[in-house]
C-alpha positions as CSV (number, residue, x, y, z in Angstrom):
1,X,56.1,104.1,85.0
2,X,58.8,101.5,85.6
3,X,60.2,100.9,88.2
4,X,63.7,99.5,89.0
5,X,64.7,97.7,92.3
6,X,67.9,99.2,93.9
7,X,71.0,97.5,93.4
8,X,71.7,95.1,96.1
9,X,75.2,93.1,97.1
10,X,74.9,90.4,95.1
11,X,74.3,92.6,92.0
12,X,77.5,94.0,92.2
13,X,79.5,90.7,93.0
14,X,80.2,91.4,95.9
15,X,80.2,87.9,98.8
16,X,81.4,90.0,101.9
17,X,80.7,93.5,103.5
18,X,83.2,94.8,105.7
19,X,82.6,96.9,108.7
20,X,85.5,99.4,110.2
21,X,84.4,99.2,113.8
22,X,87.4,101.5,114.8
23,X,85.6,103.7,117.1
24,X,82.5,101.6,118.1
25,X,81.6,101.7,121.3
26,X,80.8,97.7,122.6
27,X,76.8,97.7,123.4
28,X,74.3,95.4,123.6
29,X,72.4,97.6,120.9
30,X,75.7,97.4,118.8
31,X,75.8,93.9,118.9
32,X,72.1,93.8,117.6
33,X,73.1,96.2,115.0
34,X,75.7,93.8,113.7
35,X,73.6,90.9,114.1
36,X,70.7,92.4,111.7
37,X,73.1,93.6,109.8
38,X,74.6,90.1,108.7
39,X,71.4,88.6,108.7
40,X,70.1,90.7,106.3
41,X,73.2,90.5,104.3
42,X,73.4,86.6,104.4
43,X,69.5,86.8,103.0
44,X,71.2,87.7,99.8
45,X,73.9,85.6,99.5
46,X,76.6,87.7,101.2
47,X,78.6,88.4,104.8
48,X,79.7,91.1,106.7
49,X,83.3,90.8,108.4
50,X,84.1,92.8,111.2
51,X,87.6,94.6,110.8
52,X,89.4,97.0,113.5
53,X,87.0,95.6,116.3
54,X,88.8,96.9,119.9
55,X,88.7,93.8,122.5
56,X,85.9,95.0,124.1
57,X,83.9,95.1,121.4
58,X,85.4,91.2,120.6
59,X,84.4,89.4,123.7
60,X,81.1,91.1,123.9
61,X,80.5,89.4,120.5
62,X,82.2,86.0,121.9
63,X,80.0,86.3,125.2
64,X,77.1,86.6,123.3
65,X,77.6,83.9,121.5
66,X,78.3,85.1,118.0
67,X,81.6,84.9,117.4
68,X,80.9,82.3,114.6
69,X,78.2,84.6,113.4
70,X,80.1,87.7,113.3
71,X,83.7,86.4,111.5
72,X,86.4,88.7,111.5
């Protein structure tokens, strides 16, 4: 049998993921969602960007420190 790795970002060209947060309630577990999230994302070559974030969510990321981590 062969077997074929999935298609990841970078296969498709794609540099940035964006999230719709419309909706999102502002958590600490959100936060680590997020933060996984880009981590994983910037481990092949690409970055998520955070779009319709409400405010709280926004300075929950800024009091966490993250704000240059998690670019809108």
């Amino acid at each position: 049998m062969n077997f074929r790795q999935p298609a990841g970002l970078t296969d498709t060209g794609m540099h940035a993921l964006v999230c719709d947060l419309s909706g999102v309630q502002p958590s600490a577990a959100t936060i680590d969602a997020l933060a996984r999230l880009q981590l994983a994302a910037r481990r092949r070559g690409c970055q998520v960007r955070l779009r319709r974030a409400s405010d709280e969510l926004r300075r929950l990321v800024a009091f966490t420190g993250l704000t240059d981590v998690l670019p809108e």
